[in-house]
Structures are given as C-alpha cells and as structure tokens.
C-alpha positions as CSV (number, residue, x, y, z in Angstrom):
1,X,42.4,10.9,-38.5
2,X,39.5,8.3,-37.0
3,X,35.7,9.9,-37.9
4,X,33.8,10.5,-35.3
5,X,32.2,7.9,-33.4
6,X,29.1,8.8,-32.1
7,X,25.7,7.9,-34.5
8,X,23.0,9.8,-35.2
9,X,20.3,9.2,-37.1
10,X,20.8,12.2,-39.6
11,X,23.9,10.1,-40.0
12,X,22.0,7.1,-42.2
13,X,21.4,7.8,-45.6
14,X,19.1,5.0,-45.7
15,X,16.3,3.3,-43.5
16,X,13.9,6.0,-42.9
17,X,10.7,3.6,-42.6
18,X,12.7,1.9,-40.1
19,X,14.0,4.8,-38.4
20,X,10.4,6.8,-37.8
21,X,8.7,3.4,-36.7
22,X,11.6,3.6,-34.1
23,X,10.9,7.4,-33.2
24,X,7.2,6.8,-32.9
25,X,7.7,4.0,-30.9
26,X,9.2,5.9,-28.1
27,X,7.2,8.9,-28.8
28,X,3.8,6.7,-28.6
29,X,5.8,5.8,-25.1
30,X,5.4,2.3,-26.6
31,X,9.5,1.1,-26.3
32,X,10.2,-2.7,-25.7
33,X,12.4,-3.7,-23.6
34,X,14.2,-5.4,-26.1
35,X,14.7,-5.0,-30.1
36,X,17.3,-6.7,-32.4
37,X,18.3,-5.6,-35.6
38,X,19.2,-8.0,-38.3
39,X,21.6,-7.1,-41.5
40,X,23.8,-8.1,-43.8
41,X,27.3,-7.7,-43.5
42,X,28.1,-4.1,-44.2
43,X,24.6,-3.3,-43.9
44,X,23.3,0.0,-41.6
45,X,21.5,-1.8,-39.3
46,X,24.1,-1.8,-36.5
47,X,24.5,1.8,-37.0
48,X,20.2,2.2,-36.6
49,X,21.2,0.4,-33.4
50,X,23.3,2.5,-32.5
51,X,21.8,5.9,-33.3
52,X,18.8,4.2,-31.4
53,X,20.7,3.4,-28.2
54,X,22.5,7.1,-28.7
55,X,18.7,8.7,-29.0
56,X,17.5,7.1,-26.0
57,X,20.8,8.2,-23.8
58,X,20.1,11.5,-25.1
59,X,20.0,14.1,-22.4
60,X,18.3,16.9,-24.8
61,X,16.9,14.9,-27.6
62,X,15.1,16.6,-30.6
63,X,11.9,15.1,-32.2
64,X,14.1,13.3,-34.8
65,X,17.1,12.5,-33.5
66,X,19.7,12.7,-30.6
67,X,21.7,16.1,-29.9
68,X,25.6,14.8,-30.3
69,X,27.0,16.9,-27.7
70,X,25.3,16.5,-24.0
71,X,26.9,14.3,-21.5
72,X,25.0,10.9,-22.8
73,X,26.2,11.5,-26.1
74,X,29.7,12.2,-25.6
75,X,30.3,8.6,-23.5
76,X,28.4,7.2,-26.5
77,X,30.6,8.6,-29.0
78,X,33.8,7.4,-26.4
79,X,31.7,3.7,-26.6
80,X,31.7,3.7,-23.4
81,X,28.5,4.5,-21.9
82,X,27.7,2.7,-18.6
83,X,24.3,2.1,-19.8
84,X,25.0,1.1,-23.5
85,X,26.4,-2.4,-23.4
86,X,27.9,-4.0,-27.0
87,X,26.8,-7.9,-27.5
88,X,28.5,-9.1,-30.7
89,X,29.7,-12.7,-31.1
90,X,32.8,-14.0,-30.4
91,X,34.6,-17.0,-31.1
92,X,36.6,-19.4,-28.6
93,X,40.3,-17.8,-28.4
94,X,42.4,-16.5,-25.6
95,X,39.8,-16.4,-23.3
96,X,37.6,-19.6,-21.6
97,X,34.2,-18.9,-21.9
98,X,34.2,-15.6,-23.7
99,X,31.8,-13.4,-23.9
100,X,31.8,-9.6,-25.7
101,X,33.0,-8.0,-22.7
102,X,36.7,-9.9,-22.9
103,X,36.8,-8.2,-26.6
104,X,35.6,-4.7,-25.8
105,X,38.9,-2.9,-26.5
106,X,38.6,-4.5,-29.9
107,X,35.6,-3.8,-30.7
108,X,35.7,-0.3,-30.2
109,X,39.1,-0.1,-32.3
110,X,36.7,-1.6,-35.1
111,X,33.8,0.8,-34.4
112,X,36.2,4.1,-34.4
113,X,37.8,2.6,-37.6
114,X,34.8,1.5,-39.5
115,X,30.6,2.7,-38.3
116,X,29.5,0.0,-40.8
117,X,31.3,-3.3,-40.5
C-alpha cells in the first residue's frame, strides 16, 4: 500500500524555523511571487515545498498548516492540481527538448512511492 501523498506541514519532523518564517510570511500578507528551496539529496526541503504549495491551495486552512481534505487538497494529494506545477530537472532522453512536463507520470510514481527523494 502507497502512503498518502498529500504534505502537510505537521507532516515534517524537522524545519520548524523555516516553516514559521513561511507561515508568517503569508500571514504578514508578505508572499513572493517566487521562493526556491535548496537541499540535499533526501533532505525535507522538497516536502516544505510542498506542504507550502498544499497550504496556499488550501480552501480552509488553519493558522499552522493546511486542512488535508477540502477540494485543493485532495488534487494536491492526486499531484495534480491545475495550479501546482512540478519543475524538477530532466536529462536529454526520449523526448527533444524536454522539459518536466514530458516526465510528469514519472514523477508522480516517484512522489507516491517516496515524499523525500
């Protein structure tokens, strides 16, 4: 049986600086247009992305973290919210040009298998 895909902060054992400077940020109505998250191999910043992301698709979020069962949330834990795009990199390969879209079906395989690869 695959674990559930959807992330949430209360999810991360680890990170908490990081993750209230993002919660303020959005309560302070201060969020950039833009962030990136940087880690190591294995590391739990792609899942802070993600619980990010899930938190500001939230339809009913709390003060600390998204609610895991509205509408938002459920396409986020299907990985396929319309406004949650994945950008990883890919390598030359079947495809001319590629770009992360051509590997989606992949990707999510990895992200159901595996939150932290």
């Amino acid at each position: 049986m695959l674990q559930k895909t959807y992330m949430q902060f209360k999810d991360i054992p680890s990170n908490n600086i990081a993750k209230q400077h993002l919660l303020k940020s959005i309560k302070n109505d201060r969020l950039s247009h833009a962030h990136m998250f940087l880690g190591r191999d294995g590391s739990s910043s792609l899942a802070i992305a993600w619980a990010f992301a899930q938190y500001i698709l939230c339809d009913s979020p709390s003060e600390t973290d998204s609610c895991g069962k509205c509408p938002s949330c459920i396409k986020c834990a299907k990985l396929n919210h319309a406004d949650f795009h994945w950008i990883f990199p890919v390598i030359s390969g079947q495809y001319k040009g590629p770009i992360s879209d051509n590997y989606l079906p992949e990707w999510r395989d990895l992200l159901e298998k595996n939150n932290y690869p």
